[in-house]
C-alpha positions, 0 to 999 in steps of 0.5 A, spaced: 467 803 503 474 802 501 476 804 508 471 798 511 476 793 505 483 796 508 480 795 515 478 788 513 485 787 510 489 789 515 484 784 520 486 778 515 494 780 515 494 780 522 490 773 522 494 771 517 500 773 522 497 770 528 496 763 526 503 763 522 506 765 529 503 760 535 506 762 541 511 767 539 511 774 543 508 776 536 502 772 536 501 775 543 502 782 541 497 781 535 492 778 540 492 784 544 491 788 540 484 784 538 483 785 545 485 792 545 479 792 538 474 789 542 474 793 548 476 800 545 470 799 539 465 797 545 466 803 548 465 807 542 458 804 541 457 806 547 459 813 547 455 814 541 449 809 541 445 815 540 448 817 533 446 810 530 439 810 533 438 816 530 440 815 524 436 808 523 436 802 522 438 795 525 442 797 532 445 790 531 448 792 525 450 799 527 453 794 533 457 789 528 459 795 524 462 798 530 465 792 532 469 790 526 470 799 524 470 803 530 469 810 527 469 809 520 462 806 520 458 811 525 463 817 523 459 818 516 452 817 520 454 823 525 454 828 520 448 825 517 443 825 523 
């Protein structure tokens, strides 16, 4: 859990930055990397869209973890299942 608050901190500094910042190179770059989040965390709920059936639960939720946390939410579940 205190992995998915830093996690969320950081997205909240970063949106913090972003919306300070309209239209400089920073704000670019930060926009970039969300693109970057999004796309990277698709591709692991993908690759391991199995380990979240496995071990249960909501797929829409194991999505929406994926999506906002990447490995730290399916990490644990993997060694679970």
């Amino acid at each position: 859990m205190t992995s998915k608050l830093i996690a969320c901190l950081i997205y909240l500094a970063l949106i913090v930055i972003w919306l300070m910042n309209p239209g400089t190179q920073m704000a670019q770059w930060i926009a970039w990397v969300f693109i970057a989040l999004v796309v990277a965390h698709f591709v692991e709920f993908l690759l391991k869209k199995n380990v979240m059936q496995a071990a249960g639960g909501s797929m829409a939720n194991h999505f929406l973890q994926t999506m906002l946390f990447g490995f730290v939410h399916w990490k644990p579940l993997e060694r679970q299942v």
